[in-house]
C-alpha positions, 0 to 999 in steps of 0.5 A, a space after each residue: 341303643 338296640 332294644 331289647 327284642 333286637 339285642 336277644 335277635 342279635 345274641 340267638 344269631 350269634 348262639 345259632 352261628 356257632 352251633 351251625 358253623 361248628 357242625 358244618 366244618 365238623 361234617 367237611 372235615 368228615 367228608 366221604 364223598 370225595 369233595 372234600 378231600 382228593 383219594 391221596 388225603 389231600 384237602 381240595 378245593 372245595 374244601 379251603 373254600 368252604 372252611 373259609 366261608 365257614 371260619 369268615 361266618 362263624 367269625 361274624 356271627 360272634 361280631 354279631 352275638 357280642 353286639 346283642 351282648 353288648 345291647 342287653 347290657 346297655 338296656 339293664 343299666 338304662 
């Protein structure tokens, strides 16, 4: 069983992955810079790979979240 204070670590990670990963595939999709996408519109490279890292991230943070989640649950009913 995850204490307490590990549990609430798990579930802010998870809250402060959403709120990071969300802004940041946002602000990709945005891109003006010309790194994001080609001047045709077109998305790069640059871009695939970061939403990818982005989708992977966002993915394991809410692994991660529902962990804490599931600890802090645990710890009322004990």
């Amino acid at each position: 069983m995850l204490s307490r204070p590990v549990s609430w670590f798990l579930l802010a990670f998870g809250v402060w992955s959403w709120f990071v990963w969300i802004t940041f595939v946002k602000n990709l999709w945005k891109d003006s810079s010309g790194l994001a996408f080609d001047d045709a519109g077109d998305p790069t490279g640059y871009f695939w790979i970061h939403l990818l890292l982005a989708i992977t991230s966002f993915l394991l943070g809410s692994a991660i979240g529902l962990i804490g989640i599931r600890g802090l649950r645990a710890s009322r009913r004990n």
